[in-house]
C-alpha positions in Angstrom: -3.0 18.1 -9.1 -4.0 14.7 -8.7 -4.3 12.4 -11.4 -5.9 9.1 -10.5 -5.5 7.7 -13.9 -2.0 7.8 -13.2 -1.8 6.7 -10.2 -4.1 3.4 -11.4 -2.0 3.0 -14.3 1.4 3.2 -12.0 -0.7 0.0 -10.1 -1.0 -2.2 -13.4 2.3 -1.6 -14.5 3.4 -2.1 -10.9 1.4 -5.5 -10.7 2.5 -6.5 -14.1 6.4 -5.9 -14.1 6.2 -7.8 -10.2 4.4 -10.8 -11.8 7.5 -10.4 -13.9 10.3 -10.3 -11.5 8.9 -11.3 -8.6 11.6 -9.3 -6.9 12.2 -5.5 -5.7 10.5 -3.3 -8.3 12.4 -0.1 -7.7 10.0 3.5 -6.4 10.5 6.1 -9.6 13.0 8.6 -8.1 10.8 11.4 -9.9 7.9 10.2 -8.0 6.5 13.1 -5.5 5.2 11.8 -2.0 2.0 10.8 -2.5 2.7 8.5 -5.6 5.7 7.1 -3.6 3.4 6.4 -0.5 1.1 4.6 -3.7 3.9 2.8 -5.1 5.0 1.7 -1.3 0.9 0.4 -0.6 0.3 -1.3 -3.7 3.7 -3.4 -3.1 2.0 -4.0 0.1 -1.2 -5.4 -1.1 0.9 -7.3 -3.2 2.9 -9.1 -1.0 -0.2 -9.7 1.0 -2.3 -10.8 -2.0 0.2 -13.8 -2.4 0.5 -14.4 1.2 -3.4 -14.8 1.6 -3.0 -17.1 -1.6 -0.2 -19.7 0.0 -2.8 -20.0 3.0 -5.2 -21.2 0.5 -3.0 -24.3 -0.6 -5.2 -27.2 0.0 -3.1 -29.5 2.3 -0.8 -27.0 3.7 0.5 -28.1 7.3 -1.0 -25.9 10.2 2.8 -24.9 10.9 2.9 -23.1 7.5 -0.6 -21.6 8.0 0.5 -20.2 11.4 3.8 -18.6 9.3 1.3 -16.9 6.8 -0.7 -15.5 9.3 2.0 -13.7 11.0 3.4 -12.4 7.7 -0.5 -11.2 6.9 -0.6 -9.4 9.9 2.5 -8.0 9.5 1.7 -6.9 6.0 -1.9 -5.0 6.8 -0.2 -3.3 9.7 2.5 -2.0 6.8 0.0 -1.7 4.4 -2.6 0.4 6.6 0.4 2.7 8.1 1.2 3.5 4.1 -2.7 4.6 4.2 -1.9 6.9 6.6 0.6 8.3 5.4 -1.4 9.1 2.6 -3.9 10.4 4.5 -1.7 12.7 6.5 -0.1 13.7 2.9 -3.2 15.1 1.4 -4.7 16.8 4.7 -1.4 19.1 4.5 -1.9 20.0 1.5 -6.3 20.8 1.4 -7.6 24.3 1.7 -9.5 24.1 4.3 -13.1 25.9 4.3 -12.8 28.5 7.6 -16.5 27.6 8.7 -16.2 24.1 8.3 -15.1 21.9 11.3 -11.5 21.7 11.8 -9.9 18.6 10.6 -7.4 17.5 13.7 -4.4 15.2 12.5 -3.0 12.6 14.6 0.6 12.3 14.8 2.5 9.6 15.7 
C-alpha cells in the first residue's frame, strides 16, 4: 500500500539531513522501488533547487550562468526520467478495470 505520508516525511528528513551534510545522503537499503525512485527524485530537485539558486547571484559572470544552465538541464532530464520511472513502477502494479481503455507503456 502506498503511504504518502511517508513518502512526504522521507522528503523532509531528506531535505533536512542534506542541508546538513551537503553531501551524499545514502538510499535506505530497506527501501522498496518506488520510495527508492522518491528518494533518487527528491535528491534531484534538490540539486536543482540550489543550482536555480547560484543562477540568481546578483553579479554572477555570464560564464558561470552558462555552467548553471547546463547543470539545470542536466538535472530536469535526471529528475523527469526518475518520474518515469515512477510512473512505469505503479502502472505494473494497478489492477486494471477490463472495460476501461488500455493503458499502453512506453519502454525505453
Amino acid at each position: 500500500m502506498l503511504d504518502a505520508l511517508l513518502i512526504t516525511r522521507m522528503q523532509d528528513e531528506m531535505t533536512a539531513a542534506l542541508h546538513e551534510t551537503e553531501s551524499e545522503v545514502a538510499i535506505q537499503t530497506g527501501a522498496d522501488g518506488l520510495m527508492a525512485l522518491a528518494m533518487g527524485q527528491h535528491r534531484a530537485n534538490f540539486e536543482l533547487w540550489h543550482e536555480e539558486d547560484k543562477a540568481r547571484v546578483p553579479g554572477v559572470p555570464d560564464a558561470e550562468i552558462v555552467r548553471v544552465k547546463h547543470a539545470i538541464d542536466a538535472l530536469n532530464q535526471r529528475r523527469n526520467d526518475l518520474v518515469e520511472k515512477m510512473d512505469l513502477w505503479l502502472i505494473d502494479r494497478l489492477e486494471q478495470d477490463p472495460v476501461a481503455p488500455c493503458i499502453r507503456r512506453r519502454r525505453g
